[in-house]
KOLDO-757195 format. One record per atom (N, C-alpha, C, O, CB): residue number from 1; residue in one letter; atom name; x, y, z. Coordinates in steps of 0.2 Angstrom, whole numbers, plus 5000, padded with zeros to 4 digits. Atoms other than C-alpha are relative to their C-alpha. Glycine has a CB too. Example, Ala and Ser with C-alpha at 12.3 -4.5 7.8 and 13.67 -1.06 7.14 Angstrom:
% residues 2
 resi resn name    x    y    z
    1    a    N 5004 4994 5000
    1    a   CA 5062 4978 5039
    1    a    C 5004 5006 5000
    1    a    O 5009 5005 5003
    1    a   CB 4995 5000 5006
    2    s    N 4996 4994 4999
    2    s   CA 5068 4995 5036
    2    s    C 4996 5005 5003
    2    s    O 4999 5011 5004
    2    s   CB 5002 5002 4993
END
This chain:
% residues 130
 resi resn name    x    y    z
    1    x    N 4999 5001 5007
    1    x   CA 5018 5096 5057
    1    x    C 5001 4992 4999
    1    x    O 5005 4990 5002
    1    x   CB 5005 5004 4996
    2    x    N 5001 5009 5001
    2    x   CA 5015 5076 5050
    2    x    C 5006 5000 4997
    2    x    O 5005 5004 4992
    2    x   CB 4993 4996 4996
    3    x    N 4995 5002 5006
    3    x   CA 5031 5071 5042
    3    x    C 5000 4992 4999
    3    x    O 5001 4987 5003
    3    x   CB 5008 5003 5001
    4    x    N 5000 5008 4999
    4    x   CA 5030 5054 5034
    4    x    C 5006 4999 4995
    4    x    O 5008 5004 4991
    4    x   CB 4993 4995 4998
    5    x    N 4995 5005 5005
    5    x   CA 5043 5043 5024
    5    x    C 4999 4996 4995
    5    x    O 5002 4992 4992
    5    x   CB 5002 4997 5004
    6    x    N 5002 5004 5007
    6    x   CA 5034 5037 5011
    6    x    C 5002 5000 4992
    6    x    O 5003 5006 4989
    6    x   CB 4994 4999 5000
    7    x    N 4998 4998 5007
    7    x   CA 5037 5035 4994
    7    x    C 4997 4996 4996
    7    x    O 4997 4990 4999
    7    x   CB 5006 5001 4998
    8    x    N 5005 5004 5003
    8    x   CA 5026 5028 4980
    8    x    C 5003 4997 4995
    8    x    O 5004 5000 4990
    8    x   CB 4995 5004 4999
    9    x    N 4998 5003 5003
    9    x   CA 5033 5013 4972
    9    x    C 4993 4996 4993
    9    x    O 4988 4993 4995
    9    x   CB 5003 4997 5004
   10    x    N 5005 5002 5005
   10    x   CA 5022 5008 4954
   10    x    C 5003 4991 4998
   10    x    O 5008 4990 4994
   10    x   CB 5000 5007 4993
   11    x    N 4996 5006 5003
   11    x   CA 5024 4988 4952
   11    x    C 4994 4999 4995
   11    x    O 4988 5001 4995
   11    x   CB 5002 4991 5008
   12    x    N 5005 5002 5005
   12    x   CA 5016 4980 4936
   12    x    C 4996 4992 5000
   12    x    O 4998 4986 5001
   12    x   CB 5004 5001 4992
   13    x    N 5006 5008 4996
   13    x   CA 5001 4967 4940
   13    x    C 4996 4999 4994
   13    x    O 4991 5003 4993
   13    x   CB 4993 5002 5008
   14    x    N 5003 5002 5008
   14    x   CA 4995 4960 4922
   14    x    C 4996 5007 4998
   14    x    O 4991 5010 4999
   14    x   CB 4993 4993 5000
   15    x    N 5000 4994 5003
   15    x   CA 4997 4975 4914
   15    x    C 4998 5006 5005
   15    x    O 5000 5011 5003
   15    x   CB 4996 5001 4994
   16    x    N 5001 4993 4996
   16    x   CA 4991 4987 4929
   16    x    C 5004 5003 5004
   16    x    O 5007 4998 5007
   16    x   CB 4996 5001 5002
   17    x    N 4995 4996 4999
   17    x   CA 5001 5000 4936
   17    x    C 4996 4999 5010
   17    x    O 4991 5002 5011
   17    x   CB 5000 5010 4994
   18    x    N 5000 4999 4995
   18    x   CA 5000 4995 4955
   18    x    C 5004 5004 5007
   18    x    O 5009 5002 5009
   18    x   CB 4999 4996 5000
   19    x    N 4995 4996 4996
   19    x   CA 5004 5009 4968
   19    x    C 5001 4999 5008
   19    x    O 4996 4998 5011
   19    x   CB 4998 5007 5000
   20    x    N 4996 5003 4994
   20    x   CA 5014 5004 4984
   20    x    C 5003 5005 5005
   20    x    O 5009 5007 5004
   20    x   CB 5006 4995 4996
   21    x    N 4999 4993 4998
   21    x   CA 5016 5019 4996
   21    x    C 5007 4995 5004
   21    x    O 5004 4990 5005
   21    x   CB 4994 5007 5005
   22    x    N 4996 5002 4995
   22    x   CA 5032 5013 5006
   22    x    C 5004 5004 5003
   22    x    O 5007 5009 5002
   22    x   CB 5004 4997 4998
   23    x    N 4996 4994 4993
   23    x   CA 5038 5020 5022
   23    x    C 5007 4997 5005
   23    x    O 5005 4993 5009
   23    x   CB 4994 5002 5006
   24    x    N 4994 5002 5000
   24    x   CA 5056 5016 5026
   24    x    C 5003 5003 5008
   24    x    O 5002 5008 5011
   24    x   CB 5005 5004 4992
   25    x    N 4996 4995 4994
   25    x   CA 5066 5017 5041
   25    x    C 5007 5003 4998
   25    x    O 5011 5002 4993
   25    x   CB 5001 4997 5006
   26    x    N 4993 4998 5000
   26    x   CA 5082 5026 5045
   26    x    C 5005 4999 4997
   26    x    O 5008 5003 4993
   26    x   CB 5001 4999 5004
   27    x    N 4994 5005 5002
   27    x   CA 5095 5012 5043
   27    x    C 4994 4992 4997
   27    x    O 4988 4991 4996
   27    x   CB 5006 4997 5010
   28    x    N 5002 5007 5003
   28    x   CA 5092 4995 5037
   28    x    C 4994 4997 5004
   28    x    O 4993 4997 5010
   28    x   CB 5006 4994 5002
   29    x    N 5004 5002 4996
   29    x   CA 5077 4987 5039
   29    x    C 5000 4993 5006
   29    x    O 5003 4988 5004
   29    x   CB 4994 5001 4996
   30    x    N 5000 5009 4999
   30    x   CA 5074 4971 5051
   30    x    C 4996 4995 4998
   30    x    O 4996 4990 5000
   30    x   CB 5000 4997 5006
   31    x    N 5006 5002 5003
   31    x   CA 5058 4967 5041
   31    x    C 4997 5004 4995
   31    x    O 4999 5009 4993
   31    x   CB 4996 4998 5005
   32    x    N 5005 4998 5005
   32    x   CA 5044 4969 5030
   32    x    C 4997 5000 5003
   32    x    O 4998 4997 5008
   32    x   CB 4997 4998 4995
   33    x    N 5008 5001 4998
   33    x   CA 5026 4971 5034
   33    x    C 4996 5004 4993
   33    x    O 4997 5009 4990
   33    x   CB 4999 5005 5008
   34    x    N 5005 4997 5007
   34    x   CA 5012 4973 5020
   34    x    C 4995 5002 5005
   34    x    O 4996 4999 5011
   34    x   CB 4996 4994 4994
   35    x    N 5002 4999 4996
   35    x   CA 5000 4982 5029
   35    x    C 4992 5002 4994
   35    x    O 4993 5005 4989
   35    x   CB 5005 5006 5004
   36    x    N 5008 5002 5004
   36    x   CA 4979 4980 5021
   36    x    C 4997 5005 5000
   36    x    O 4994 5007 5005
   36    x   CB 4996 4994 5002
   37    x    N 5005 4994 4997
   37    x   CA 4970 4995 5019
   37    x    C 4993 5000 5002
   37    x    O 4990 4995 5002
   37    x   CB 4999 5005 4995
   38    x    N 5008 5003 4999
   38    x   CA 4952 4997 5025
   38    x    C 4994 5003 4995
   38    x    O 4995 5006 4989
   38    x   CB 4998 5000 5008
   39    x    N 5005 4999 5009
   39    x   CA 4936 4999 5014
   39    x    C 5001 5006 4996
   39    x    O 5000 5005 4990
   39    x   CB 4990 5001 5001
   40    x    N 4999 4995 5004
   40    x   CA 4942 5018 5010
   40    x    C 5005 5000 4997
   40    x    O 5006 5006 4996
   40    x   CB 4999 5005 5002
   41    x    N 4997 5001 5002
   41    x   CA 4956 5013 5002
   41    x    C 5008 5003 5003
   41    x    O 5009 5001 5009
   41    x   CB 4998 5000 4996
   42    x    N 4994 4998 4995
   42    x   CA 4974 5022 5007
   42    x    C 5000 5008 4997
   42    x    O 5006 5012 4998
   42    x   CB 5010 4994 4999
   43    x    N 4999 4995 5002
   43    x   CA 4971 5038 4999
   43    x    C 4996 5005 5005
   43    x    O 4998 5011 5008
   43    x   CB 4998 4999 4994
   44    x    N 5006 4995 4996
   44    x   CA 4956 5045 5008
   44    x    C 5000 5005 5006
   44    x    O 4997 5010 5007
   44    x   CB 4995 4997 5002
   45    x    N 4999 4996 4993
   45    x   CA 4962 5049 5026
   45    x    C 5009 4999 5001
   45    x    O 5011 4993 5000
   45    x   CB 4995 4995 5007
   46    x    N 4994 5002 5000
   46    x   CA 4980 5049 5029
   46    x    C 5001 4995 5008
   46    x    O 5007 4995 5009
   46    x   CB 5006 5008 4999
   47    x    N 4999 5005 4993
   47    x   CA 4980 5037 5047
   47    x    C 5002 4993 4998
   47    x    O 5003 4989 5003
   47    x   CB 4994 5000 5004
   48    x    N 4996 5006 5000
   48    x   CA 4986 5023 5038
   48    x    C 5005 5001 4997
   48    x    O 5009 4996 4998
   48    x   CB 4998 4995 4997
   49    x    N 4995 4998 5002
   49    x   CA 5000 5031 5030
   49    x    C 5005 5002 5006
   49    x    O 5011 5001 5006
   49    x   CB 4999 5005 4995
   50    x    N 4997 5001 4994
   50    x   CA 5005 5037 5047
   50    x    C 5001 4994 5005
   50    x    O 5005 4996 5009
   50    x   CB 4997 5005 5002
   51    x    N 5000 5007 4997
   51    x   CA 5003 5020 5056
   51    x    C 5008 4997 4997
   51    x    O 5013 4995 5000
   51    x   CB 4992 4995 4995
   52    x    N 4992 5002 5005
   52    x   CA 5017 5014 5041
   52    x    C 5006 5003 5004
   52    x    O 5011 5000 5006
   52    x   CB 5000 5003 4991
   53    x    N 4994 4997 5000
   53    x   CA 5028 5028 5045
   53    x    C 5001 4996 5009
   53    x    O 5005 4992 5010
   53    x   CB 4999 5010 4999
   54    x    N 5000 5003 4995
   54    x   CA 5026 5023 5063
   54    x    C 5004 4994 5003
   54    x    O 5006 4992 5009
   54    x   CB 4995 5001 5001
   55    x    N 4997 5007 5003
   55    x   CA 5031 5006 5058
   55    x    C 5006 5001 4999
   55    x    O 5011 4998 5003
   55    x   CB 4997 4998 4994
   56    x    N 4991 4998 5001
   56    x   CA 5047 5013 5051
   56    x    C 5004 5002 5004
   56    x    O 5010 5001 5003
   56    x   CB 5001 5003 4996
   57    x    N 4996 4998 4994
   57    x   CA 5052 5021 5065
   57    x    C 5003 4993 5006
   57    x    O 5008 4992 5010
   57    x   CB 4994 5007 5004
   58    x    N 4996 5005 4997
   58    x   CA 5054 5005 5072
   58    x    C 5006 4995 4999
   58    x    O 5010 4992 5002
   58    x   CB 4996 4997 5002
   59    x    N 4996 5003 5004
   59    x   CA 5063 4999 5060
   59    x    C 4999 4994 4995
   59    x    O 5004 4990 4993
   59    x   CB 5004 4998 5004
   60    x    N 5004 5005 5005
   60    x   CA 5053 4989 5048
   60    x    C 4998 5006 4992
   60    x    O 4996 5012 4991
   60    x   CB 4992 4998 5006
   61    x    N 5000 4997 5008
   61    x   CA 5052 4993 5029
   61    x    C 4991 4998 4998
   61    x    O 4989 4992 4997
   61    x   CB 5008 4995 4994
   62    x    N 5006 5000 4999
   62    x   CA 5033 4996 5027
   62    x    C 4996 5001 4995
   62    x    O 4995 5007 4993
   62    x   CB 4998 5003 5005
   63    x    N 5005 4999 5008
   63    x   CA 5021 4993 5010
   63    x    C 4993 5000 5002
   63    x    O 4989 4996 5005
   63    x   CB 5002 4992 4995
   64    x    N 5008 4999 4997
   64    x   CA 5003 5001 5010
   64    x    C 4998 4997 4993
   64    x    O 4998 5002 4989
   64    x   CB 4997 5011 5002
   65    x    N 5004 5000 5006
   65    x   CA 4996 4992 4993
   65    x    C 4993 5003 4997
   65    x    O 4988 5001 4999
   65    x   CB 5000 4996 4999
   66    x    N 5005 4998 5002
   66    x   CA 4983 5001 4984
   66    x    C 4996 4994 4997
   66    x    O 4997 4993 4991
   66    x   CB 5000 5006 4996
   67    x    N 5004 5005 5003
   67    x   CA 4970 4986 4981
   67    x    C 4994 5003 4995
   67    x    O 4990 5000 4992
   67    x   CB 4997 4995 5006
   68    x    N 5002 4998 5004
   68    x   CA 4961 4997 4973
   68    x    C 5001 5003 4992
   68    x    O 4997 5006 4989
   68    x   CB 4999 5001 5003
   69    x    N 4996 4995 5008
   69    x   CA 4972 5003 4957
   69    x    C 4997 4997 4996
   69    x    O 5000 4999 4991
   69    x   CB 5008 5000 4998
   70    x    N 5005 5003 5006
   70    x   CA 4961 4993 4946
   70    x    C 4992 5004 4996
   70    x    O 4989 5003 4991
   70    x   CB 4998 4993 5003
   71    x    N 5006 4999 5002
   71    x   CA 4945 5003 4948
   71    x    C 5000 5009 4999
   71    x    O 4996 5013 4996
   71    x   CB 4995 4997 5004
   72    x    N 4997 4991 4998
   72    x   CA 4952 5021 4954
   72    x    C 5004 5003 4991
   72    x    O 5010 5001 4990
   72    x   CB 5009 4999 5008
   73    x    N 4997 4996 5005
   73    x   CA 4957 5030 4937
   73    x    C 5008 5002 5000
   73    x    O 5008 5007 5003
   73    x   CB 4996 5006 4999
   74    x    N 4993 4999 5000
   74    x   CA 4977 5032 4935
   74    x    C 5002 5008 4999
   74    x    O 5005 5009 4994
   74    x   CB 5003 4996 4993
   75    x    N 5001 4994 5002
   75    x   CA 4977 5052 4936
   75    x    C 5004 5002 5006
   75    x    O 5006 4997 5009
   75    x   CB 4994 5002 4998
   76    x    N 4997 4997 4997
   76    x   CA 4985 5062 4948
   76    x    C 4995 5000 5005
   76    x    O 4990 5002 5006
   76    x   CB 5001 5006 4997
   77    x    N 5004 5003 4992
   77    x   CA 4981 5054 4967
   77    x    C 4999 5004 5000
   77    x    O 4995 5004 4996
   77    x   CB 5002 4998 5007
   78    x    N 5001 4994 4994
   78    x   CA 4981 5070 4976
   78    x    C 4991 5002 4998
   78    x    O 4987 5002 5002
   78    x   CB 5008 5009 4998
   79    x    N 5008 5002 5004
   79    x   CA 4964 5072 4963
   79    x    C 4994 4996 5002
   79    x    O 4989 4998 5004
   79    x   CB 5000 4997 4993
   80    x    N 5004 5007 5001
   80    x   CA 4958 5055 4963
   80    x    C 5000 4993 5004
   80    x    O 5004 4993 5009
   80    x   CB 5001 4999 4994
   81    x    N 5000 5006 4993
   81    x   CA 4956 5039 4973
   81    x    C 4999 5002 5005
   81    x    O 5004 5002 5009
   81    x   CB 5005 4996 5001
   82    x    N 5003 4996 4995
   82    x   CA 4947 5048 4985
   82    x    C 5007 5004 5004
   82    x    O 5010 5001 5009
   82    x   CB 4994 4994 5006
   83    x    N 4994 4995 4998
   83    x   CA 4961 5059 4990
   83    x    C 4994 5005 5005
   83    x    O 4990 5008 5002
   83    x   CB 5005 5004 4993
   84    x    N 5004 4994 4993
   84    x   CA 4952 5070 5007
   84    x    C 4991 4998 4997
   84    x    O 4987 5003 4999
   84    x   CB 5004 5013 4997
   85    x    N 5007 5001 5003
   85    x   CA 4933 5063 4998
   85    x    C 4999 4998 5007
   85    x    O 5003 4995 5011
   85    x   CB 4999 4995 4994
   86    x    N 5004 5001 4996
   86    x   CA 4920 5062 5013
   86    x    C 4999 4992 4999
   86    x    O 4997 4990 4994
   86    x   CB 4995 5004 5000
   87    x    N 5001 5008 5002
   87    x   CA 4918 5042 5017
   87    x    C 4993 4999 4998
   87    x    O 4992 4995 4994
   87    x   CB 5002 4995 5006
   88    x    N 5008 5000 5004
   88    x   CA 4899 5045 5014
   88    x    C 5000 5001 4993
   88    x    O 4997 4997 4990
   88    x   CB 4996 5006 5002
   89    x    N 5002 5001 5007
   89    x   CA 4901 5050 4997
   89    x    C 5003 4995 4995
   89    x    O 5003 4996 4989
   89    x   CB 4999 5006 4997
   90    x    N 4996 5005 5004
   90    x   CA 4911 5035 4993
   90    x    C 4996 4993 4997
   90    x    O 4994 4988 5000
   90    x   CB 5007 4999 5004
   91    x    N 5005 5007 5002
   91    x   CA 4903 5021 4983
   91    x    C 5005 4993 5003
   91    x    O 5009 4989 5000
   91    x   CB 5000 5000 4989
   92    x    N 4995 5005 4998
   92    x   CA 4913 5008 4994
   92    x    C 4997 4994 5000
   92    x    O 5001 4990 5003
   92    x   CB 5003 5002 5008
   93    x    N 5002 5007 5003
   93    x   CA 4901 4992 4990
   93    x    C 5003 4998 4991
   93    x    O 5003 4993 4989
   93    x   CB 4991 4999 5001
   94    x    N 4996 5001 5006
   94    x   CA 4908 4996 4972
   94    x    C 5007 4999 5000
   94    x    O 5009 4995 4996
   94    x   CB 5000 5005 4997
   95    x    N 4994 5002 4998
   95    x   CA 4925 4997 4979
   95    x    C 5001 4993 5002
   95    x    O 5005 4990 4999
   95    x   CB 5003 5004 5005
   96    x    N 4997 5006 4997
   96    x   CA 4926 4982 4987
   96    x    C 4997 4994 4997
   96    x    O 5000 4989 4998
   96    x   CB 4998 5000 5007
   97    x    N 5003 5004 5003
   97    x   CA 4914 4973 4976
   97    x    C 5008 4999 4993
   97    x    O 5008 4993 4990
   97    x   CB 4991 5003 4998
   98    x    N 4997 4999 5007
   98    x   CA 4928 4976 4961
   98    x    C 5008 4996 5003
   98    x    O 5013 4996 4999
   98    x   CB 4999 5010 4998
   99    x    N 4995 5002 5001
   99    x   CA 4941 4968 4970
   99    x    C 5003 4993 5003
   99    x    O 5005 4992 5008
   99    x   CB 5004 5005 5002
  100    x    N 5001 5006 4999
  100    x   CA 4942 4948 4969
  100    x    C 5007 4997 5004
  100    x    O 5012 5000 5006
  100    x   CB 5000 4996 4993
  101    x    N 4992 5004 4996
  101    x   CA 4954 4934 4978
  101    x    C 5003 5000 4994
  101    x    O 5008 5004 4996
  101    x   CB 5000 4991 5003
  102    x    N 4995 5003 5006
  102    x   CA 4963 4930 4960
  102    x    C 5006 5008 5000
  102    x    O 5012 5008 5001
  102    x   CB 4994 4998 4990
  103    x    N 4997 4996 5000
  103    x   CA 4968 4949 4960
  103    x    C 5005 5003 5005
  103    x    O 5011 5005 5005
  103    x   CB 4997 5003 4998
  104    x    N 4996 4998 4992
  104    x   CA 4972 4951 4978
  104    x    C 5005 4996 5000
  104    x    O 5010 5000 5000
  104    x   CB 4994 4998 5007
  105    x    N 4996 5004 5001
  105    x   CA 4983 4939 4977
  105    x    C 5005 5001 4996
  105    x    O 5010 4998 4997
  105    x   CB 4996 4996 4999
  106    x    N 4996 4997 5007
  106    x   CA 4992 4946 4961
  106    x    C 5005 5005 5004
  106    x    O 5011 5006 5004
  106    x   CB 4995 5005 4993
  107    x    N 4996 4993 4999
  107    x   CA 4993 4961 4969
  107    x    C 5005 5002 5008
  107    x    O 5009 5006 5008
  107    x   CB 4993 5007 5000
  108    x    N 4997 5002 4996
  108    x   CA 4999 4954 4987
  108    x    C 5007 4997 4996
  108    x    O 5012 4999 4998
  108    x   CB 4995 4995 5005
  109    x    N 4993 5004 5001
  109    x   CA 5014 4943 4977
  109    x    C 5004 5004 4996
  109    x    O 5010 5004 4996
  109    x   CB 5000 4992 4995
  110    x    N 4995 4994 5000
  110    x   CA 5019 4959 4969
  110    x    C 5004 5004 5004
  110    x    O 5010 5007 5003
  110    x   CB 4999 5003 4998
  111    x    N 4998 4996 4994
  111    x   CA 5021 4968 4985
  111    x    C 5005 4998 5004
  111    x    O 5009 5002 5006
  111    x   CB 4996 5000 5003
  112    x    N 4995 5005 4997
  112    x   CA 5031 4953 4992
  112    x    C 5006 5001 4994
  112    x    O 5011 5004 4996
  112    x   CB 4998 4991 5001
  113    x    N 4995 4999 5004
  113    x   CA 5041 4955 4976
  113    x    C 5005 5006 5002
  113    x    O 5011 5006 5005
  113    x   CB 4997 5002 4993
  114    x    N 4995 4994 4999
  114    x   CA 5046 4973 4978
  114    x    C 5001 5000 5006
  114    x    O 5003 5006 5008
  114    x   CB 4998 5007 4999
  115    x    N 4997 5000 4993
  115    x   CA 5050 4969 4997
  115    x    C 5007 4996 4998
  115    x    O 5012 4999 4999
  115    x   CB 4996 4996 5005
  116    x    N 4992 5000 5004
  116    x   CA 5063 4956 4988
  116    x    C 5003 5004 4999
  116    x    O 5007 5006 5003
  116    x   CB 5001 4996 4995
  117    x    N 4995 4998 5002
  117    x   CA 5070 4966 4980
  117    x    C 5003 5005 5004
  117    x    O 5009 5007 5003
  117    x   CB 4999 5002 4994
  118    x    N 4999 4995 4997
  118    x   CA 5070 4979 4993
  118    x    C 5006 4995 5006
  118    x    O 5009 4999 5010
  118    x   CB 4993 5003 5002
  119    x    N 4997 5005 4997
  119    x   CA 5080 4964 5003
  119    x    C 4995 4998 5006
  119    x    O 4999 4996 5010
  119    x   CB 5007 5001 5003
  120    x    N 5003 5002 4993
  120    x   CA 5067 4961 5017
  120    x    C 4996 4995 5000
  120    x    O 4992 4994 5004
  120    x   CB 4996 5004 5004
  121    x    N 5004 5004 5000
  121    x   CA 5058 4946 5010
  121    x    C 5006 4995 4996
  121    x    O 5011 4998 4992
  121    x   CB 4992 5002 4997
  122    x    N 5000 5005 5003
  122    x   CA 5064 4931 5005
  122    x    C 5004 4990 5005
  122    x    O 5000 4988 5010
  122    x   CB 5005 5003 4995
  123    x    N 5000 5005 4997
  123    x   CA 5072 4913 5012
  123    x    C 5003 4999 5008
  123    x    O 5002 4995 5012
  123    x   CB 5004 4996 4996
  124    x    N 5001 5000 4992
  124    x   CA 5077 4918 5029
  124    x    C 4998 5006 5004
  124    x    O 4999 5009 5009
  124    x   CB 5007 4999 5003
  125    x    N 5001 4993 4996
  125    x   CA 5069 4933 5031
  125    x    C 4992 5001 4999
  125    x    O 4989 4999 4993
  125    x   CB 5005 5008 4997
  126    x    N 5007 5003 5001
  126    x   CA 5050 4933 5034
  126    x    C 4997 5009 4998
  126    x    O 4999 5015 4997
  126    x   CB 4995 4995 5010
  127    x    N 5000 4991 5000
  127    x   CA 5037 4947 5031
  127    x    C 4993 4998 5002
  127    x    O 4990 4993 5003
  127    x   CB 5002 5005 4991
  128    x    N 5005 5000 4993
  128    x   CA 5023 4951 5042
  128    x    C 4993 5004 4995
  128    x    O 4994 5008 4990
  128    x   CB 5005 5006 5008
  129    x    N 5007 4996 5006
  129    x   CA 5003 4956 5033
  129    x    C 4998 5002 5004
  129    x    O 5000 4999 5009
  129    x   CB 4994 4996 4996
  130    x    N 5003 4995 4994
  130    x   CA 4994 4968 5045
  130    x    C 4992 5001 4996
  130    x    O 4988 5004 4998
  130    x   CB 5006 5008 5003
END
């Protein structure tokens, strides 16, 4: 049975509700790591959510950003944003066409945000992009 550790943080990225699955370790972490999904985003197959957790077990405090929360509808994951959807019937040149440097970028300096505040980012403590 898969047990992961994540939990889904919502940070706000000019006005949109961006979701942040984070997977935590044990004790304190000794870092961050933002970890980039790939073209099916982080909903579709759980192996990047297990990757994170995997992460955490080492002891790193680990952020999956959805770069997609801009085009995916706000409704109940488990539904929508290809949640268990076959990668064939996913329109993924729409996905990826829909999501620019200006926002990537937004949605990467939020991420680092809620690692501040989580304490694993800031002037002596680095954080790692995967």
């Amino acid at each position: 049975k898969e047990s992961m550790s994540l939990q889904l943080s919502l940070q706000n990225v000019d006005g949109c509700q961006l979701p942040i699955h984070l997977s935590r370790p044990s004790s304190a972490p000794k870092a961050g790591i933002i970890v980039c999904h790939h073209a099916c985003g982080i909903y579709q197959d759980s192996f990047q959510r297990r990757f994170c957790d995997k992460l955490s077990q080492c002891g790193f405090l680990v952020a999956l950003p959805d770069f997609y929360h801009r085009t995916w509808p706000l409704t109940d994951m488990k539904e929508s944003r290809g949640a268990g959807m076959p990668q064939a019937a996913m329109d993924l040149k729409r996905l990826m066409s829909d999501v620019d440097d200006a926002n990537l970028e937004r949605d990467l300096a939020a991420t680092l945000e809620l690692l501040k505040t989580e304490g694993t980012y800031g002037p002596e403590r680095d954080v790692r992009v995967l």
